[in-house]
N, CA, C and O atoms as a GROMACS GRO file, in nm:
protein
  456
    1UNK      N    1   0.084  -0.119   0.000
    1UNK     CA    2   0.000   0.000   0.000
    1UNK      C    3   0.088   0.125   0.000
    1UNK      O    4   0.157   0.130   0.101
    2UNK      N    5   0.103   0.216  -0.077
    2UNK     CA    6   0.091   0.365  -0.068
    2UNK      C    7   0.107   0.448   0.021
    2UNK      O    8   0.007   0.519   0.010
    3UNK      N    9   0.192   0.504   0.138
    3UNK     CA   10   0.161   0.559   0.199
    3UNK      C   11   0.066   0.730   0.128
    3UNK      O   12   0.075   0.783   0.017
    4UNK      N   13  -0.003   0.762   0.230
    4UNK     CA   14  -0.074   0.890   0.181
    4UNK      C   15   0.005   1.002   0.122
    4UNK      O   16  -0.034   1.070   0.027
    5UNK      N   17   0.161   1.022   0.210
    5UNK     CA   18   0.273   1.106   0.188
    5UNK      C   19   0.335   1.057   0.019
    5UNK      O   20   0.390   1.124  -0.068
    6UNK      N   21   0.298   0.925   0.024
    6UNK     CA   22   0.388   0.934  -0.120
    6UNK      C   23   0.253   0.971  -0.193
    6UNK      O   24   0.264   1.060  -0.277
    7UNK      N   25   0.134   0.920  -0.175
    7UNK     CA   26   0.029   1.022  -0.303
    7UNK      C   27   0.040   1.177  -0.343
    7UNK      O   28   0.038   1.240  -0.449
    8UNK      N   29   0.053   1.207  -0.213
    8UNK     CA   30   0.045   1.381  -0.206
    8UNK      C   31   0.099   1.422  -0.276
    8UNK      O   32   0.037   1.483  -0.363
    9UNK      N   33   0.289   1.412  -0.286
    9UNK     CA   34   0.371   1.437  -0.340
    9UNK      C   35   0.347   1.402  -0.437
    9UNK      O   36   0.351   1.499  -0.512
   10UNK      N   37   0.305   1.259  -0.523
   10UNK     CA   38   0.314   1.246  -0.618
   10UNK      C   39   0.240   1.298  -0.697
   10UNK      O   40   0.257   1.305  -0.819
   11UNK      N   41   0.116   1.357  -0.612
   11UNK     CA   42   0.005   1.509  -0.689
   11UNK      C   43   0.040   1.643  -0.723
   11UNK      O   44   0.011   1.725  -0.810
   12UNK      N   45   0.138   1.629  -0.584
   12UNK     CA   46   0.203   1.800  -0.608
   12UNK      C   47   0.256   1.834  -0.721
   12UNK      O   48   0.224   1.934  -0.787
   13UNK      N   49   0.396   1.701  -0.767
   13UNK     CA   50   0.434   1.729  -0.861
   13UNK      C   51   0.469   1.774  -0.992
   13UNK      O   52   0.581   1.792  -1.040
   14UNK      N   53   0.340   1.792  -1.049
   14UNK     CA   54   0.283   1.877  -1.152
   14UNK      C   55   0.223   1.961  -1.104
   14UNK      O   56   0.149   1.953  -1.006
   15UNK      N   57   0.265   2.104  -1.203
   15UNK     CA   58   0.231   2.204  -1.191
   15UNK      C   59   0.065   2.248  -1.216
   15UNK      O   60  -0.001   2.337  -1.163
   16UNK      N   61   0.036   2.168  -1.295
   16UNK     CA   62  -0.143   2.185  -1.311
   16UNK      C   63  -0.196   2.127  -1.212
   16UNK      O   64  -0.301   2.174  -1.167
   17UNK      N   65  -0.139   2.015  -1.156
   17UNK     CA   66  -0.237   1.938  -1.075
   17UNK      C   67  -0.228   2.099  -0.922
   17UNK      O   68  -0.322   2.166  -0.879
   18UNK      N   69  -0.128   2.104  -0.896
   18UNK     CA   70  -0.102   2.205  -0.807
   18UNK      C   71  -0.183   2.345  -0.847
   18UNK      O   72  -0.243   2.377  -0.744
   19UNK      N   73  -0.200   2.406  -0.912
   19UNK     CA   74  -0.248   2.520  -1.013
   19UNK      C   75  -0.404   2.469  -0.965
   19UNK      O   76  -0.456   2.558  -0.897
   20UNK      N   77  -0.494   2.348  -0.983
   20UNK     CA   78  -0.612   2.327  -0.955
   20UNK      C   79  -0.617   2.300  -0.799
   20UNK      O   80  -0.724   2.285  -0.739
   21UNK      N   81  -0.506   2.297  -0.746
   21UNK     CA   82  -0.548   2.259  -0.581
   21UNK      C   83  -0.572   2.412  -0.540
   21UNK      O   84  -0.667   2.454  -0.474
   22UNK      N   85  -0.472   2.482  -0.589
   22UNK     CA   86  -0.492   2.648  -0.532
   22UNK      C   87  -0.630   2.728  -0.565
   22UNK      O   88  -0.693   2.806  -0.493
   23UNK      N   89  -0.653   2.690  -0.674
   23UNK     CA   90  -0.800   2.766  -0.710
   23UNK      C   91  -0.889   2.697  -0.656
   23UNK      O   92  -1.000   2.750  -0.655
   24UNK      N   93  -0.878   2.557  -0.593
   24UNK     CA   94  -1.009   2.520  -0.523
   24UNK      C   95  -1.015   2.549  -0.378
   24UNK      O   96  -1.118   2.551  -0.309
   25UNK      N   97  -0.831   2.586  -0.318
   25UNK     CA   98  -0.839   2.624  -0.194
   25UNK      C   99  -0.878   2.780  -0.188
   25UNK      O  100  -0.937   2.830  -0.093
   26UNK      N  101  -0.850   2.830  -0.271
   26UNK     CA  102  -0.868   3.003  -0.284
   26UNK      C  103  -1.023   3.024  -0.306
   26UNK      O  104  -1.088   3.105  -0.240
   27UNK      N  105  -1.087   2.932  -0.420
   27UNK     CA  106  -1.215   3.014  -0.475
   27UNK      C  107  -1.325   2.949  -0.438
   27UNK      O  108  -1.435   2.996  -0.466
   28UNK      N  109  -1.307   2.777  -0.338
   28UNK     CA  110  -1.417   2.709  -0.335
   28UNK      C  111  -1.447   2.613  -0.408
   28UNK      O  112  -1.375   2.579  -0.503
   29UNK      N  113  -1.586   2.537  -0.370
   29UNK     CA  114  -1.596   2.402  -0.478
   29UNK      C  115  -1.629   2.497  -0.617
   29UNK      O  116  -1.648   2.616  -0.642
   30UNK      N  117  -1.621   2.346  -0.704
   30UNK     CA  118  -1.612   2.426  -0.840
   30UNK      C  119  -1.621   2.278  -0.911
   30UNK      O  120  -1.575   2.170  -0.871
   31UNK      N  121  -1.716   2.318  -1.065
   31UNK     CA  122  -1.708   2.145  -1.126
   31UNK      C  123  -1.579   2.174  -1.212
   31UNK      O  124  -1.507   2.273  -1.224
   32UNK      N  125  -1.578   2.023  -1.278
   32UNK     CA  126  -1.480   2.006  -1.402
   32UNK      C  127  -1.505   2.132  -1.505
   32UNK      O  128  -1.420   2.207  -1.553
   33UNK      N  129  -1.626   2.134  -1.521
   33UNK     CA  130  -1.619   2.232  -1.650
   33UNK      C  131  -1.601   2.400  -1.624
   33UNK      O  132  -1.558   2.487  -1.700
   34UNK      N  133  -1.651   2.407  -1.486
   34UNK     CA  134  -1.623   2.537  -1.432
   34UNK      C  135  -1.428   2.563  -1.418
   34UNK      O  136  -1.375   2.671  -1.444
   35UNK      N  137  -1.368   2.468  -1.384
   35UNK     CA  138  -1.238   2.452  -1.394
   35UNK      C  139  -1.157   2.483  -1.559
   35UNK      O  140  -1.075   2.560  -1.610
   36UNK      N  141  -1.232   2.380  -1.591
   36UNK     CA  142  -1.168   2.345  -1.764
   36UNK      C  143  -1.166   2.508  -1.836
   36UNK      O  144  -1.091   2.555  -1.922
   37UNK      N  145  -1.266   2.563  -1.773
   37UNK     CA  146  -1.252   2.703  -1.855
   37UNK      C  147  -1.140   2.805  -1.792
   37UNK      O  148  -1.109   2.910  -1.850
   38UNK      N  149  -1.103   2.778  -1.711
   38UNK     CA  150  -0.980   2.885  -1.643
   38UNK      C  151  -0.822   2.807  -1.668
   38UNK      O  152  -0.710   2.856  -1.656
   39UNK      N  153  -0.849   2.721  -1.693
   39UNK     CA  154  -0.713   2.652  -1.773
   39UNK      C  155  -0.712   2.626  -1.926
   39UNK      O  156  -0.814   2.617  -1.995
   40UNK      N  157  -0.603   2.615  -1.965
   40UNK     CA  158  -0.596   2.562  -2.129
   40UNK      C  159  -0.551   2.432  -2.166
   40UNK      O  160  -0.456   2.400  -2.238
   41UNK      N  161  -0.671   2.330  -2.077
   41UNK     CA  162  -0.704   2.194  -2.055
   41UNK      C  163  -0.830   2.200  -2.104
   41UNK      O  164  -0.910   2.290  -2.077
   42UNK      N  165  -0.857   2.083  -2.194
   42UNK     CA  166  -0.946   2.025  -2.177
   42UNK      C  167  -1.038   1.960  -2.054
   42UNK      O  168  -0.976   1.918  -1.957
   43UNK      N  169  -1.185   1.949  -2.053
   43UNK     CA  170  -1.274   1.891  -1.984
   43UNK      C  171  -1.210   1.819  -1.925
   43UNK      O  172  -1.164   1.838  -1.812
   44UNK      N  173  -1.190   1.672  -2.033
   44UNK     CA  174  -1.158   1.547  -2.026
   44UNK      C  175  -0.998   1.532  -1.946
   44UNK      O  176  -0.965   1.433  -1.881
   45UNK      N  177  -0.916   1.652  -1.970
   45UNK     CA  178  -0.799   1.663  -1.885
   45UNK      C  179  -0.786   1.701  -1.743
   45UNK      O  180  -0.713   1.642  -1.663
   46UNK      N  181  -0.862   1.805  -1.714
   46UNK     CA  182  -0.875   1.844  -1.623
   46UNK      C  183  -0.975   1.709  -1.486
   46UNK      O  184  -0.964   1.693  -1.364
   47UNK      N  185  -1.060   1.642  -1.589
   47UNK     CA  186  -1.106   1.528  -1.487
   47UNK      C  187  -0.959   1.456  -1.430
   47UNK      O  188  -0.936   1.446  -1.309
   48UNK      N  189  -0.865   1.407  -1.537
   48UNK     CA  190  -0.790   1.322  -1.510
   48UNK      C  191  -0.676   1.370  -1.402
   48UNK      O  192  -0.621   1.281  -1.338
   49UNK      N  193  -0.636   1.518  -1.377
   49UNK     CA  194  -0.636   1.572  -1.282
   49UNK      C  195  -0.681   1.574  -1.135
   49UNK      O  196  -0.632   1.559  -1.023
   50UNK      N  197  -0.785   1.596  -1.186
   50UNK     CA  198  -0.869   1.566  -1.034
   50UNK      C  199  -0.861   1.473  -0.991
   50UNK      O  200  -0.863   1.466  -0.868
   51UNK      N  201  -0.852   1.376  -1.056
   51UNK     CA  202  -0.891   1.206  -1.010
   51UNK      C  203  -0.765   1.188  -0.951
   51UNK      O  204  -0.767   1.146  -0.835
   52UNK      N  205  -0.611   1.219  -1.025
   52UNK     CA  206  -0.544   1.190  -0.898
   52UNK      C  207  -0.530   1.315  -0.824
   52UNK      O  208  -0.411   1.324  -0.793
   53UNK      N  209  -0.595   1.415  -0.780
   53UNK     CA  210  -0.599   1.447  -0.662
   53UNK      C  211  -0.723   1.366  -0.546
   53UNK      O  212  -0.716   1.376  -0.423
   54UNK      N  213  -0.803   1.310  -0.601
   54UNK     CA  214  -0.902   1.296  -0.542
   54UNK      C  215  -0.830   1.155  -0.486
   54UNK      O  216  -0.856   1.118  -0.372
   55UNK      N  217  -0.758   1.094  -0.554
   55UNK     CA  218  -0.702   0.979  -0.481
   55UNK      C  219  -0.591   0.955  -0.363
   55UNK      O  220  -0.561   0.877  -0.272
   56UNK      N  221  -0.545   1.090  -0.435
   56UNK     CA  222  -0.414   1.110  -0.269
   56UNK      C  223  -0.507   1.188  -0.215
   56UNK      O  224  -0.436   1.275  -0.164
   57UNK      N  225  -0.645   1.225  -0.184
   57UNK     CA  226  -0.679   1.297  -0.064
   57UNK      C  227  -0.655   1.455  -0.069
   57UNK      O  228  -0.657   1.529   0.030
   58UNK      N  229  -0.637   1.485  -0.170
   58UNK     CA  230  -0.644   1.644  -0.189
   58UNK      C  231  -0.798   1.721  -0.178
   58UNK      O  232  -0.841   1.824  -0.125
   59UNK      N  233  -0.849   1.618  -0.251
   59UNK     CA  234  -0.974   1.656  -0.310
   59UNK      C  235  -1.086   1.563  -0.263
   59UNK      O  236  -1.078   1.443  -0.239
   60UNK      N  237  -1.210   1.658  -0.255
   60UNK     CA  238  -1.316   1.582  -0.197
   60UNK      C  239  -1.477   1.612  -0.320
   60UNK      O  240  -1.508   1.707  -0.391
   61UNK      N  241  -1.523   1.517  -0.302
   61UNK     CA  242  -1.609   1.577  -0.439
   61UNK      C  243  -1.759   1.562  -0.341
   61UNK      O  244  -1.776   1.474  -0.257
   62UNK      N  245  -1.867   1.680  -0.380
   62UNK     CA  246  -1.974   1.684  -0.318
   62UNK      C  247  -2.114   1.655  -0.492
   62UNK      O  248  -2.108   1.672  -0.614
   63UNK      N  249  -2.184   1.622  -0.424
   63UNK     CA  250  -2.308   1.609  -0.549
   63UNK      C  251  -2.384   1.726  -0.531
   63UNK      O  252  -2.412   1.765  -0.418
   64UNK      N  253  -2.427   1.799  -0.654
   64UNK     CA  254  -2.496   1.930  -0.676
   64UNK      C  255  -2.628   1.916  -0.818
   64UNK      O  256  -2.629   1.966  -0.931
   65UNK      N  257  -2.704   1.847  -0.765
   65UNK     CA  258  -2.798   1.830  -0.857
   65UNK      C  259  -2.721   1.696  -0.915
   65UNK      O  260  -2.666   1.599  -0.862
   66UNK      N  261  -2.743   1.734  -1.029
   66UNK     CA  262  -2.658   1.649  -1.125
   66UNK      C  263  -2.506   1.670  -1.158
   66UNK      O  264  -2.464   1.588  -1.239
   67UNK      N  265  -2.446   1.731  -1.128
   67UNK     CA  266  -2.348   1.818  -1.127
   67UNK      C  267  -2.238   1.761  -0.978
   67UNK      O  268  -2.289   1.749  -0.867
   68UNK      N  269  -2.104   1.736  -1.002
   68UNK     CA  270  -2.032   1.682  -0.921
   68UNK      C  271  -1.900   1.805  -0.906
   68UNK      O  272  -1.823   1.832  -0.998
   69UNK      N  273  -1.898   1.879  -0.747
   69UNK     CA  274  -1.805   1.945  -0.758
   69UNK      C  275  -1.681   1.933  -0.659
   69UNK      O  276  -1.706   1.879  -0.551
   70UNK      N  277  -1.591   1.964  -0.674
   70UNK     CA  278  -1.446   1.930  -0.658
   70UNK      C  279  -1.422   2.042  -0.510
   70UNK      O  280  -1.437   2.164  -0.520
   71UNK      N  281  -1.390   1.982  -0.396
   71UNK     CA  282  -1.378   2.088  -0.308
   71UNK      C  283  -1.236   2.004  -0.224
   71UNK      O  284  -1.210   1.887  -0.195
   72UNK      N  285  -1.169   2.136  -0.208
   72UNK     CA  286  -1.028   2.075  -0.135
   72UNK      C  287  -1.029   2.047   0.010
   72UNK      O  288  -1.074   2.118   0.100
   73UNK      N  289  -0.952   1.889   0.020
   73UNK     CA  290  -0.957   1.873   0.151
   73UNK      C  291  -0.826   1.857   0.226
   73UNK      O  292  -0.762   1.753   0.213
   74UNK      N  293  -0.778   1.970   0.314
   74UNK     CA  294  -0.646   2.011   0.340
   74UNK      C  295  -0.589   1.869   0.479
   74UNK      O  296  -0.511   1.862   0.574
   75UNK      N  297  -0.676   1.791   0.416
   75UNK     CA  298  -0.599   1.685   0.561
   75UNK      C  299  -0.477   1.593   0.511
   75UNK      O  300  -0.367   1.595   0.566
   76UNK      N  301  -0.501   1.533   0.430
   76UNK     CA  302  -0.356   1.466   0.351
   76UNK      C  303  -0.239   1.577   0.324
   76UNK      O  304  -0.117   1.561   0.321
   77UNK      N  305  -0.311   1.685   0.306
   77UNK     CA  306  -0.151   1.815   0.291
   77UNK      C  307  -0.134   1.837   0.446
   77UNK      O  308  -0.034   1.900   0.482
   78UNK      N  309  -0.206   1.799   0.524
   78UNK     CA  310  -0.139   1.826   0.657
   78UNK      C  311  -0.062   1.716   0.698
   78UNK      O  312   0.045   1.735   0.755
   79UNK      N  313  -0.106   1.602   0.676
   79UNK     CA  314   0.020   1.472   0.682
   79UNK      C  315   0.148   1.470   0.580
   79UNK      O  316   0.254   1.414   0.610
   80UNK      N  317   0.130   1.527   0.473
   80UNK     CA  318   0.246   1.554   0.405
   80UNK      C  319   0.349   1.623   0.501
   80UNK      O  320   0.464   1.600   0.539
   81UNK      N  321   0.247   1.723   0.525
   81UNK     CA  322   0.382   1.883   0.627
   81UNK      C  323   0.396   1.782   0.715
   81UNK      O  324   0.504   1.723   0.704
   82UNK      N  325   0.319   1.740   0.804
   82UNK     CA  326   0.330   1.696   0.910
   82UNK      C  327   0.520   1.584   0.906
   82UNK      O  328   0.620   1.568   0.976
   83UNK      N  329   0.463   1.540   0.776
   83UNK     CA  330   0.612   1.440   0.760
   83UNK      C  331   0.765   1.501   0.740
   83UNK      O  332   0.877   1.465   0.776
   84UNK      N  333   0.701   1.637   0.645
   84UNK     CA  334   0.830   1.703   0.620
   84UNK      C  335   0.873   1.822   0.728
   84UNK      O  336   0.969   1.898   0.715
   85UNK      N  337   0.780   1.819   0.834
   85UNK     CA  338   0.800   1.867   0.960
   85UNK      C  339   0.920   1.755   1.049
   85UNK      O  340   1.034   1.783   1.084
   86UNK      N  341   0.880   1.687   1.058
   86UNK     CA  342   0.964   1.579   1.137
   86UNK      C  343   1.094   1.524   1.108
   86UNK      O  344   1.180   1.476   1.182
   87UNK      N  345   1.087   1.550   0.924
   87UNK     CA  346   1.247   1.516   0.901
   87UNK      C  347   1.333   1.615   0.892
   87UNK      O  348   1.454   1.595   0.896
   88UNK      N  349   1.278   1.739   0.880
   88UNK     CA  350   1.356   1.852   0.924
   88UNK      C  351   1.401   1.886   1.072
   88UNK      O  352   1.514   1.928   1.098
   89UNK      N  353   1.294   1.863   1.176
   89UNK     CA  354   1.370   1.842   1.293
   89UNK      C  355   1.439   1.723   1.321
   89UNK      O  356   1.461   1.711   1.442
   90UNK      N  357   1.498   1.590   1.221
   90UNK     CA  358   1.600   1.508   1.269
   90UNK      C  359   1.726   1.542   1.202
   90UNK      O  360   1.839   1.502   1.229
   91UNK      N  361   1.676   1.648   1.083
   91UNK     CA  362   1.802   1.705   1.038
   91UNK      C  363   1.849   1.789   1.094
   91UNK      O  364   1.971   1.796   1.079
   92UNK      N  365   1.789   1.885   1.176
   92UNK     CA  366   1.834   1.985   1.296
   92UNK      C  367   1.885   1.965   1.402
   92UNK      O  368   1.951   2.042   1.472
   93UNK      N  369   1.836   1.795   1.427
   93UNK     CA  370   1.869   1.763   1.584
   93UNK      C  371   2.029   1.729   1.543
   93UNK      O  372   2.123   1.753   1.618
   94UNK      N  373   2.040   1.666   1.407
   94UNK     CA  374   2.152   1.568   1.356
   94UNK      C  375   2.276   1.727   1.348
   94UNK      O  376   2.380   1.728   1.415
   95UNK      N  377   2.246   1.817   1.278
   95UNK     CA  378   2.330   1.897   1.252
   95UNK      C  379   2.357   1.968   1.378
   95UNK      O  380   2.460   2.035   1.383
   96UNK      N  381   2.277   1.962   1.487
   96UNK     CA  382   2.314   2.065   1.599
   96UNK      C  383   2.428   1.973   1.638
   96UNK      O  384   2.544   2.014   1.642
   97UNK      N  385   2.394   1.848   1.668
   97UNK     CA  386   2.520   1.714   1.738
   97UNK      C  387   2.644   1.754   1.638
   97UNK      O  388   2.758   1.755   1.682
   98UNK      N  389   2.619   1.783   1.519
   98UNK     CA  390   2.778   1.818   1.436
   98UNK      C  391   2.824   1.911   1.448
   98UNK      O  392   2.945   1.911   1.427
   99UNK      N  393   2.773   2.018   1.481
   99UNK     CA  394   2.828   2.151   1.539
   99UNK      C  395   2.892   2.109   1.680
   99UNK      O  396   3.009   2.129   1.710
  100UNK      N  397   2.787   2.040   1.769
  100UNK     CA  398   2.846   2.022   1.910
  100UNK      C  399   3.009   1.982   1.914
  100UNK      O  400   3.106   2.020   1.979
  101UNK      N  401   2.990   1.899   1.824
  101UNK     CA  402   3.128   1.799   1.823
  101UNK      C  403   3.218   1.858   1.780
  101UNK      O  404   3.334   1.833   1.812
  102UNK      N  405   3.178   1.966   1.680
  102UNK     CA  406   3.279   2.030   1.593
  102UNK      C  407   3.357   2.102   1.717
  102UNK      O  408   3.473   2.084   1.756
  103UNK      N  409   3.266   2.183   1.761
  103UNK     CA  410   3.280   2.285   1.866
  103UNK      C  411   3.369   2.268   1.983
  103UNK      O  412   3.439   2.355   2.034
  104UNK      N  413   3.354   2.114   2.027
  104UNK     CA  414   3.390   2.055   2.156
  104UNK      C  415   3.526   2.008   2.093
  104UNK      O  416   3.625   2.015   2.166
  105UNK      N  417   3.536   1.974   2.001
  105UNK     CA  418   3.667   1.909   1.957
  105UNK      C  419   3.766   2.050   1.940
  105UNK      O  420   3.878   2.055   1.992
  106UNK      N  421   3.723   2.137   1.877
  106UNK     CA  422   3.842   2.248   1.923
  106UNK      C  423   3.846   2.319   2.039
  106UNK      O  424   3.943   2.387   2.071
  107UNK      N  425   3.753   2.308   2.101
  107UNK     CA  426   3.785   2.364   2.213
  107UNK      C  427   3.893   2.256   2.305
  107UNK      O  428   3.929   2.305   2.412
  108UNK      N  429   3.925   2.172   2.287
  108UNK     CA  430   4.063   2.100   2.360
  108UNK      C  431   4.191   2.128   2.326
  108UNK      O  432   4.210   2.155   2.207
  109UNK      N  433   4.287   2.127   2.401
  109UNK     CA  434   4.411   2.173   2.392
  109UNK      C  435   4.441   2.084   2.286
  109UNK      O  436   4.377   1.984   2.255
  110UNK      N  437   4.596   2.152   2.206
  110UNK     CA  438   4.680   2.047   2.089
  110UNK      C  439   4.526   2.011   2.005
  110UNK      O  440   4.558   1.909   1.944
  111UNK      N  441   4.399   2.036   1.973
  111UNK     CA  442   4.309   2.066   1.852
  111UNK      C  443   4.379   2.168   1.699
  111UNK      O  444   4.402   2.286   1.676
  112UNK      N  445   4.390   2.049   1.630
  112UNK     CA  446   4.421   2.070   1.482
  112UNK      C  447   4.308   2.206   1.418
  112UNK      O  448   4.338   2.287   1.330
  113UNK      N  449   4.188   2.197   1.487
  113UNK     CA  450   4.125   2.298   1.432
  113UNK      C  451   4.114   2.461   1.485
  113UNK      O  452   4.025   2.543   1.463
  114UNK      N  453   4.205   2.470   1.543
  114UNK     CA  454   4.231   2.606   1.576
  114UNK      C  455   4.312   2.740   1.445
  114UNK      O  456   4.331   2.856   1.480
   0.00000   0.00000   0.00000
């Protein structure tokens, strides 16, 4: 299985797919065809878009009559951060210990790094 973090990313990655997450977080739900007209995508492209956002959890779709619209759901982008939150503080914790050492090692007498 997939973790959710590798869908996300693998949604972000394109610039359209990203380009339709912002206008649905900025302007609200919205259908395919209401979309298709603010890009220079096709209908039929812009579904295929959605669909993988809608599969990593970007996207949530509500029913409107007959009419199916696309509304963003910011919880899988919060497990994304959430992940790239955590490996940045083991890279902080990791680099502070290399400074420490750096630090501690010249501070001893006969230290080459003076």
């Amino acid at each position: 299985m997939i973790e959710i973090e590798d869908r996300v990313f693998t949604a972000l990655a394109d610039t359209t797919r990203r380009r339709l997450l912002t206008r649905l977080a900025q302007s609200g739900p919205k259908t395919a065809t209401q979309l298709a007209r603010e890009f220079p995508i096709s209908r039929q492209g812009i579904m295929k878009q959605l669909d993988l956002l809608f599969h990593a959890g970007l996207v949530q779709t509500q029913r409107s009559g007959r009419e199916r619209q696309y509304v963003f759901d910011p919880q899988s982008l919060q497990a994304a951060s959430s992940w790239i939150e955590t490996i940045g503080k083991q890279w902080e914790e990791r680099l502070q210990r290399l400074k420490d050492f750096i630090e501690g090692d010249s501070d001893k007498p006969g230290s080459s790094h003076q």
